[in-house]
N, C-alpha and C positions, 0 to 999 in steps of 0.2 A: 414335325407337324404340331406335336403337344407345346413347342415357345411360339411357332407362328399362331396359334388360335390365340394363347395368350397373349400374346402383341395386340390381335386387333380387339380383346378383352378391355384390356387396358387402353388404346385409343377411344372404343367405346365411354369409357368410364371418366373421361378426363373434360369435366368443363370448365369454362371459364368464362367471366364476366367482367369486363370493367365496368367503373361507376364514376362519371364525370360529371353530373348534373348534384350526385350527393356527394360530398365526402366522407367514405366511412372510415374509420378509426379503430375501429373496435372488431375483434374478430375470435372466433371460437373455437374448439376441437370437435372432429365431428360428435362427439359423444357431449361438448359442450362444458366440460367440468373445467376445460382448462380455459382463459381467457386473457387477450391479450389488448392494452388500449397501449395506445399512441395519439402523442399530442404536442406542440412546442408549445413554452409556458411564455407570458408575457415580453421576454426578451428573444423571444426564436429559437427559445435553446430546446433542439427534440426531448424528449423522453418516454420511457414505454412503464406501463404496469404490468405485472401477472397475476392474476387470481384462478383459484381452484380450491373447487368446490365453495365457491363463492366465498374465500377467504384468501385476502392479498398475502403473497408469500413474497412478491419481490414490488418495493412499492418506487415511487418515482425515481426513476433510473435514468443517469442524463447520458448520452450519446455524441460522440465526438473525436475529431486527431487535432494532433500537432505537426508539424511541418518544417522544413530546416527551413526552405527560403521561398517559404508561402505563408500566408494569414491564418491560424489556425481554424477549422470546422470548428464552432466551437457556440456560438449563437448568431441571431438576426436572419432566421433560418423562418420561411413561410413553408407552407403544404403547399406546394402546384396540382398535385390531383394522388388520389390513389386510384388502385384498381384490387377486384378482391379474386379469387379460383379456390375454386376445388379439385382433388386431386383424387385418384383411388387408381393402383394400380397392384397386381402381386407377379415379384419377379421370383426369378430362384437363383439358389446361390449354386457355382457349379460342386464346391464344399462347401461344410459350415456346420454350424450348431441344430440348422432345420433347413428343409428342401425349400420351402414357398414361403418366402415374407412379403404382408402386406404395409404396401409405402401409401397411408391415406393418412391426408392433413389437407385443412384450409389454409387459403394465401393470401397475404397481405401485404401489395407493395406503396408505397410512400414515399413519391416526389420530391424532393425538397430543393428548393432553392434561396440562395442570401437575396434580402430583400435590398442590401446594401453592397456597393462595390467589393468585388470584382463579379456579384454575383453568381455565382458556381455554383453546379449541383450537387448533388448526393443522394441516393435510392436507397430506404429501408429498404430490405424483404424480410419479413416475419413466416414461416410453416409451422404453424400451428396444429399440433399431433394430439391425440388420447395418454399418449407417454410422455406429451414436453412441449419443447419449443423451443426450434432453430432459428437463429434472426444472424444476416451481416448487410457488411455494407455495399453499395454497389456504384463504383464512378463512371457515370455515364459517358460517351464521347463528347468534346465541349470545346470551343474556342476558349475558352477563357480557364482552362485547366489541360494542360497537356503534356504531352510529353514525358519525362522522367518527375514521376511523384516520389520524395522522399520523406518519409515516415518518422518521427523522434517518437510519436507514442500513440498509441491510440487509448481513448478514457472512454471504454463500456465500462458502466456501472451495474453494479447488482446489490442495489439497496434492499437488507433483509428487514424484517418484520420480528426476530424473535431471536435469541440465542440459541441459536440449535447448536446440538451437539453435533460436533464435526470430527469427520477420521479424515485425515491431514495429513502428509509429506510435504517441508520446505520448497519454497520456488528455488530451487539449483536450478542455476545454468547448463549446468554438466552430466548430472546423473539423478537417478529417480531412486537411487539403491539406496533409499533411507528407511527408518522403520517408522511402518503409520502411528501418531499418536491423537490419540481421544482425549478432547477438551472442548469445552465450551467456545465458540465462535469468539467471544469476550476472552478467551485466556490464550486465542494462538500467539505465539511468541517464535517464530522459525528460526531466529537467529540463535535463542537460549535452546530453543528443543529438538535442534539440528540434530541427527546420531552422525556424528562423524568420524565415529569410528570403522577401521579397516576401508576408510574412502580416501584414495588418493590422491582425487583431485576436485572438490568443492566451490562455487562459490554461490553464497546467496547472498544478493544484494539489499533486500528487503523485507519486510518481517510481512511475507508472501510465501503462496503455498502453490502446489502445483496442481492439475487438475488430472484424472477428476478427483474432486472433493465432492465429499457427500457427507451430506448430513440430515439428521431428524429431529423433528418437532415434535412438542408434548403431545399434539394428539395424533404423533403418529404418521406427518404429512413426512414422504420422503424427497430430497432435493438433489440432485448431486450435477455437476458445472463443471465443462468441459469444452472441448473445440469440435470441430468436422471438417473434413475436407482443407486438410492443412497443406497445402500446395504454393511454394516459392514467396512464402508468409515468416517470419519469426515466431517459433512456439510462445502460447500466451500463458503468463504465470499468473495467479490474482494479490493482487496489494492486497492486505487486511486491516481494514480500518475497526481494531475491534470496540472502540466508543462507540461510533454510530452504528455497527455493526453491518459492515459495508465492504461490498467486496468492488475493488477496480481492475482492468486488466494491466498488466504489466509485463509488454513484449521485453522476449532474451535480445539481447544486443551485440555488440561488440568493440572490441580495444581499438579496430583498426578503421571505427569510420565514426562521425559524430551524427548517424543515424538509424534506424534501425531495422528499417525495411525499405528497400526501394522497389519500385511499382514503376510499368511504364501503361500510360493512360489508352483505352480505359484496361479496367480491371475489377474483380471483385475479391473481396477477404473472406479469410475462411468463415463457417459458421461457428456462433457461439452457442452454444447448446446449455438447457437446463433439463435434464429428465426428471418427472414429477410422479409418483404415487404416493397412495395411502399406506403402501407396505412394502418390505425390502424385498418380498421376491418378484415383484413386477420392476423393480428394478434390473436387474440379469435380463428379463422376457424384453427388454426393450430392445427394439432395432433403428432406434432413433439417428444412432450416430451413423449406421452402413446408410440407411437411407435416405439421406442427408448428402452422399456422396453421386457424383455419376455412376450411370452404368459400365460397365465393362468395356471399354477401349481396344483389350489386348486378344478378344476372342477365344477360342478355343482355348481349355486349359487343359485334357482332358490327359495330356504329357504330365502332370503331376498328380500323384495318387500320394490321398493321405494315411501315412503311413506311422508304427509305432518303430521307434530304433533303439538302438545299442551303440556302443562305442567308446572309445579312446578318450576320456574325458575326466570322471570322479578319480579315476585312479590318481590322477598327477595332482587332483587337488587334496588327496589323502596323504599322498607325498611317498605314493607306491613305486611311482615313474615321471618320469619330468619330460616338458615337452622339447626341450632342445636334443639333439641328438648327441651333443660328447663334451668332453672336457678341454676339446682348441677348438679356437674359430677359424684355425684356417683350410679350408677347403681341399689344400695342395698335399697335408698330410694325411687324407682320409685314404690310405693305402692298402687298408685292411679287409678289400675285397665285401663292404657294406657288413660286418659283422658291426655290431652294438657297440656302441660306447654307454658304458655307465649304465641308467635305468633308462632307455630310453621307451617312452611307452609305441607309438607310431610306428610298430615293425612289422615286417609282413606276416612275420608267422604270430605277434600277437591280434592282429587285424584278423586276420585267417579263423583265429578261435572264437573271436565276435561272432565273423561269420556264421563259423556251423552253428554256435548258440541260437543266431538270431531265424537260423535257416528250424529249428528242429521247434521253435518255439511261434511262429506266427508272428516273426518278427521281420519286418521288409526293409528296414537299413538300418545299414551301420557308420556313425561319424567316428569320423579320423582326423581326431587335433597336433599338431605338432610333425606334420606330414613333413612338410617346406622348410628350405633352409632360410634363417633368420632367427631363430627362436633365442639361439646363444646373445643375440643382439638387443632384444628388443623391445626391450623397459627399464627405465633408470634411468637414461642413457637424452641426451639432453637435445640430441637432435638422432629422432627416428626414420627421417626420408631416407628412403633404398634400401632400409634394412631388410626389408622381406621378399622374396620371390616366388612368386604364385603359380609357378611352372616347377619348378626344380625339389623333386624330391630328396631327402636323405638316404645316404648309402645302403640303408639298411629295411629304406621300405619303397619295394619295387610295385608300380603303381600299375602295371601292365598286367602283373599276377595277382594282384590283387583283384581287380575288376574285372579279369578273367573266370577266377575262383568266385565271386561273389556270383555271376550271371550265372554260373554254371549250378548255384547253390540256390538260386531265386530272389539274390538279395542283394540292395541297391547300395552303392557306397555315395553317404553324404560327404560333400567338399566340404573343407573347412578353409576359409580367409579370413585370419586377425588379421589388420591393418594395423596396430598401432596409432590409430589415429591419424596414422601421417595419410592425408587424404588424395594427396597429388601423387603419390607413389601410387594409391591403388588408381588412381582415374587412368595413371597412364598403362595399368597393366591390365583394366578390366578385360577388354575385349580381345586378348592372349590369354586371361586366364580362364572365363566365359567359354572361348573357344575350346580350350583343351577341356574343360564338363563336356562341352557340345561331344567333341570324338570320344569319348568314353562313356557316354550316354548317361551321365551324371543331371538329374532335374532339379537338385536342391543343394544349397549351399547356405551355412552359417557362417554369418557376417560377425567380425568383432570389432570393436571400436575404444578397447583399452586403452586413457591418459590421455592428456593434453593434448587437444587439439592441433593440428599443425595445418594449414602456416598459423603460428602463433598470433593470440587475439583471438580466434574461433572458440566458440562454446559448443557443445553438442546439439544446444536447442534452439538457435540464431539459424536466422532466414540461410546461412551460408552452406550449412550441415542440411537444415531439411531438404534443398534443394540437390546436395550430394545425397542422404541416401534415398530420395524418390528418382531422382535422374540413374543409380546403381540399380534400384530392382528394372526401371523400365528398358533399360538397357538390356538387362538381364533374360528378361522377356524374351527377346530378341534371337537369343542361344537354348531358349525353353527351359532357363533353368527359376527356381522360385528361391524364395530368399527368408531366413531368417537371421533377422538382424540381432545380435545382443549390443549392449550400451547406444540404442537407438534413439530414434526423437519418436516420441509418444506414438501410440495409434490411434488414428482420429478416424475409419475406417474406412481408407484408401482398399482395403482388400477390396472393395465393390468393382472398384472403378480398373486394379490392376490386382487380378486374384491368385497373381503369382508372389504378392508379400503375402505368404500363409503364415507366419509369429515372428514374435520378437521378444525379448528380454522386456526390459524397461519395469524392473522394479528388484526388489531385494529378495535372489534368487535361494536356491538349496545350498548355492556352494559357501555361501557362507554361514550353515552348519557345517563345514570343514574345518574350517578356521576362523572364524569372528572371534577376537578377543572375549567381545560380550556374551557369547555364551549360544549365535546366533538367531536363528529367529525365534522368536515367543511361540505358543503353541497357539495365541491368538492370531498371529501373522493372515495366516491364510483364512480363516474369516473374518478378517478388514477386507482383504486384498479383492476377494469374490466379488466386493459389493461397488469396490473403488477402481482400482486398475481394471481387473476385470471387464468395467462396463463398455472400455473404448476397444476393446480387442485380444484375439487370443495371448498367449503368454506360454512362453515354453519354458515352464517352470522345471522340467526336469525331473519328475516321481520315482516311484518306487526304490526306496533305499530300504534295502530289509536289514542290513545291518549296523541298526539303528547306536550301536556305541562308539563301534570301530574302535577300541583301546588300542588293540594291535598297534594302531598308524598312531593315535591322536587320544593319551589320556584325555584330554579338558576339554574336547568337543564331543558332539553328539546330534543328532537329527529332534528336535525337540515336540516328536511326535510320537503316537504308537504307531506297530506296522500295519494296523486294520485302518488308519486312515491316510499311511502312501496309497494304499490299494484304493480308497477312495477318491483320492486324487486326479485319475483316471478320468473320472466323470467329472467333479467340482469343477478343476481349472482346466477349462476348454483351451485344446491348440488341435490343428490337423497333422502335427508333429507331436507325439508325443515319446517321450525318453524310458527306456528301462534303466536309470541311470547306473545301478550299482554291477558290483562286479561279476563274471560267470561265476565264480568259485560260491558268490553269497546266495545265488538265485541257483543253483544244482542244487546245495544244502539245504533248500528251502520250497519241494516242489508242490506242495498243496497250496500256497500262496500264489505261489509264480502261475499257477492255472489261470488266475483270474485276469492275470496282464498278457497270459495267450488268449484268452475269450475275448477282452474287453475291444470294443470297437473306438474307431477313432473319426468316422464322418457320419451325420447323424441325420436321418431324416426329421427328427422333431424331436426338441428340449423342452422339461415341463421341471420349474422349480415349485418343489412339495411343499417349502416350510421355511424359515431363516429368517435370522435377524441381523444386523452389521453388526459385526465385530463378536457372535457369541457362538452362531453355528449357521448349517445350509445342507440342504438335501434337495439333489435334483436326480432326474431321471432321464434318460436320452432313448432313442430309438433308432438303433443301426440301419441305416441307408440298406445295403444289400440283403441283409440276413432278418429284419424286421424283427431283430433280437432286441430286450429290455437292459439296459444296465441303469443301476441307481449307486449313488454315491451320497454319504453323508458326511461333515467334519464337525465337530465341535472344538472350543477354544479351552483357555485351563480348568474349565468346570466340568462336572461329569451333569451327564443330562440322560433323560428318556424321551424320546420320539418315535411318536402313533406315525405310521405311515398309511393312507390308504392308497389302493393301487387301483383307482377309477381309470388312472390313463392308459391301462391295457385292452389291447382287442377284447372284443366282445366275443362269448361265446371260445373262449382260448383257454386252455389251462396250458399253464409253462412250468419247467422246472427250474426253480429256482435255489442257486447256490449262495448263502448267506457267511460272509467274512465279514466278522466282527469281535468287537473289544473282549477278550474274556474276564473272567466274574473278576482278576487280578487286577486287569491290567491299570499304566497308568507309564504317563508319556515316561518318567523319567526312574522310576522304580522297578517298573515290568513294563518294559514297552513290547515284545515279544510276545504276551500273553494275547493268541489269537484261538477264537473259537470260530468251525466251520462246519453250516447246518446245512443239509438238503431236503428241499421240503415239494412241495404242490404250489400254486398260486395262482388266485385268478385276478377278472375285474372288480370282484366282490372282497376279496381278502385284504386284513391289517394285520398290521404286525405294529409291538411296538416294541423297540430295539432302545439298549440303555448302550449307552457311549461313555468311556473312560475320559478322566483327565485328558485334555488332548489326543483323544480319541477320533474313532468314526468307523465307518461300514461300508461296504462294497457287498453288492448283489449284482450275481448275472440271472435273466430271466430268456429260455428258452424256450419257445412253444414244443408241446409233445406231439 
């Protein structure tokens, strides 16, 4: 009853006006600060400005494709008419960061037609938001453009106004697992400031970056550039022209065709997105990119519940247990009645201990990697088709007892499918291995997409890939199962539209504090990440590692954090999957910490970011959907800092008790990352606190009404 009132809420709320007698041009946010003009300049060539708070941030921007065997969009381009709308609606997400998001922006679409043979059209739309502004393109039906459009490039521009400082990853074609660097707009250089180390398989074509990029201006104007609604499209990377300080798009491609996107007419392209504030944490609070996307197609989700897990995963990347099951590959000698070869971690009886862990702790699933036979196969190895079987367990993990034992314990077992990348191997076994989740009543599975492409010539991020992993989760749908992808194509926020993609990888995860030569990620990592990946979508970063040295496994590596901000983690980086990632043996030795990752929640009725700056720190605070419980989380990067908190976003009239995990007087990421202080106190609407943060530090607070 409460969506249908709001449905006709929102039909109420929804006007529209074309304007044929004026040409308007020019159009606003409802709040007005942001502004968008459009205009074709002497030769027909469109272009758009943006201004906010009456100061141009992206100034003449030219708009246009190329074409394999067509004349390219490109000038001699008149206005036929525009028309403008208004729009206010508030949807809910059925998970997410908050229950009700409001989608209100002004519209602005824009005619265009050559005023010169073959004459063909083309449709701006501009949605102009209080957070930014969505703009693509749109090919209308036409005699004189039809049929199969082939793409070489398309030239959006985003001509800046200022060298802002930008936090940056290289435009790869392949993978996003790079580490962000901070430079001046003027000094990006991708190809020299690549990190390509412990990257398998790289390539960047152009001294281009990948989005979102974000960055800020002297007085503090924040920008950061991205996509929406990336649907049977090529991922767009941006060219860096850092002379004129100039960003152009720059679709991923491919070896095996001399085009880059094929389109069959009409059709429209994804949105290109600019989110704009005065300050970094109305960056996080935008919902520019989901709302940007359709509504929900797949209906009911109500089969997947967001959940914190465990499982079969750090161990093999500490090099505790390996994922393949034994030392022969062949099948025929596995005689041994499913007893163990070697370390193999995927066994039932160590699956079983997840279990009771995850059951004793408020933990609702447990992944299991290295389940399936193939593993002994399945990297190096120069051609990956067939290696893997999405059905067939190893001898020694009985998959029947298992998810017998887990229902019986309260606890759901996640599927695990690496692909290999070989992509035609999995298309042809989705819907056998789909089915088999379906009879076990499995709702989520983690997707991998390790190494080369296959059929060879594919990138990860070319129209070929995005179209396999959005046609893999919709599919997926199908069997009720949701999907988190690792080594995926970006999030451009498809959860709206298909709310069974709940996370994905796509950026440079924990595991490489297991092993990165370089020493893995900086303690600054995760506040770039908050303000950059972060903005397109959740990220199943994988948290809580309380044993932060592991010498045991791995003199030379280490988690480049203390352990008062894994616990912070929790809150920072948003997914509805979230990991206990370390091992049972390090979270029993460590139960006053491990309390906070059974308290903390993982679906949120409402997120309020307290404070933060890119790249130095961030503290946010979330509000649990069922329990109307408070958690806050803070991180800071290699600087120690103090941060005043006040707690205005709490109920009114509520005193909660709240539980404070934080850096002690020691602590310090790489000296005493261990050193945790843990205070129980009173808190209201009215209380501050102000909490000092180690070196790579942070905090975790639960706040419980009394």
């Amino acid at each position: 009853m409460k969506v249908f009132l709001l449905n006709i809420a929102v039909a109420l709320l929804v006007i529209s006006c074309k304007t044929q007698d004026k040409r308007i041009t020019e159009i606003n946010s409802p709040n007005e600060k942001v502004t968008v003009n459009f205009n074709v300049n002497s030769e027909g060539r469109p272009f758009y400005m943006v201004q906010f708070n009456n100061k141009t941030v992206v100034d003449t921007s030219y708009l246009g494709f190329e074409f394999k065997d067509a004349p390219s969009f490109h000038k001699n381009f008149i206005i036929k008419n525009t028309s403008t709308s208004t729009y206010n609606e508030t949807w809910q997400m059925p998970w997410g960061e908050q229950l009700d998001v409001v989608n209100n922006y002004n519209g602005l679409t824009v005619k265009l037609q050559e005023k010169t043979s073959p004459e063909r059209f083309l449709n701006i739309v501009f949605k102009v938001y209080d957070d930014g502004i969505g703009f693509r393109y749109e090919f209308p039906e036409q005699a004189r453009l039809k049929g199969d459009v082939f793409i070489t490039e398309e030239n959006t521009e985003f001509n800046l106004t200022e060298d802002y400082k930008t936090f940056w990853i290289p435009g790869d074609w392949d993978i996003y697992e790079h580490l962000y660097n901070t430079t001046n707009l003027s000094e990006i250089d991708a190809l020299q400031f690549a990190n390509h180390k412990n990257l398998a398989q790289t390539y960047i074509p152009e001294n281009a970056v990948n989005t979102p990029v974000t960055m800020v201006g002297e007085d503090g104007t924040h920008l950061s550039f991205h996509e929406a609604a990336l649907v049977d499209y090529s991922g767009m990377t941006l060219k860096v022209d850092t002379e004129n300080l100039d960003l152009k798009s720059n679709l991923v491609g491919s070896e095996n065709r001399d085009y880059k996107v094929k389109k069959t007419m009409p059709f429209n392209t994804p949105w290109r997105t600019i989110q704009i504030s005065d300050n970094a944490p109305d960056l996080i609070e935008s919902k520019l990119i989901v709302n940007l996307n359709e509504p929900n197609k797949i209906g009911d989700v109500s089969w997947f519940k967001p959940m914190k897990y465990t499982g079969v995963w750090w161990e093999m990347h500490l090099g505790k247990s390996s994922w393949d099951y034994g030392m022969t590959q062949d099948m025929s000698t596995w005689t041994d009645g499913g007893k163990s070869h070697g370390h193999h971690g995927a066994t039932t009886e160590n699956v079983k201990n997840f279990i009771d862990f995850s059951a004793k702790n408020n933990i609702g699933g447990v992944l299991v990697e290295g389940w399936n036979t193939g593993w002994e196969h399945w990297i190096g190895f120069e051609d990956r088709e067939g290696v893997f079987d999405f059905v067939t367990p190893y001898p020694d993990y009985d998959i029947d007892e298992v998810v017998r034992y887990g229902k019986e314990k309260g606890v759901s077992i996640i599927m695990h499918h690496e692909t290999s990348a070989a992509t035609e191997t999995y298309d042809k076994q989705q819907d056998t291995a789909y089915a088999l989740m379906q009879k076990y009543g499995m709702h989520a599975v983690k997707s991998g997409y390790v190494g080369k492409i296959l059929p060879k010539g594919e990138y990860h991020h070319g129209q070929y890939m995005v179209n396999h992993y959005n046609n893999a989760a919709i599919k997926a749908a199908k069997y009720e199962v949701a999907v988190n992808a690792h080594e995926p194509i970006k999030a451009t926020g498809l959860r709206r539209t298909y709310p069974n993609i709940i996370s994905r990888e796509g950026l440079r995860g924990q595991e490489f504090n297991a092993w990165a030569s370089d020493g893995g990620n900086p303690p600054e990592h995760l506040s770039i990440v908050a303000f950059t990946r972060m903005l397109s979508g959740p990220i199943d970063f994988t948290p809580g590692i309380f044993n932060i040295k592991f010498d045991e496994y791995k003199k030379d590596n280490q988690v480049n954090t203390t352990i008062a901000q894994q616990l912070a983690l929790y809150v920072v980086i948003y997914s509805p999957v979230q990991m206990a990632a370390d091992l049972v043996e390090h979270y029993e030795a460590n139960p006053k910490p491990l309390q906070f990752i059974k308290d903390v929640g993982v679906d949120w009725e409402k997120s309020v970011v307290l404070n933060g700056e890119v790249g130095d720190y961030v503290t946010i605070a979330r509000k649990e959907r069922e329990t109307a419980n408070w958690f806050v989380g803070g991180i800071t990067d290699e600087n120690a800092r103090s941060l005043e908190l006040d707690f205005s976003f709490l109920d009114a009239n509520e005193t909660y008790e709240a539980i404070i995990y934080k850096d002690g007087e020691n602590a310090h990421w790489d000296d005493n990352p261990l050193d945790l202080t843990i205070e129980r106190t009173e808190l209201n609407k009215n209380s501050q606190l102000t909490l000092k943060l180690a070196q790579g530090g942070g905090f975790a607070i639960s706040l419980k009404k009394k």
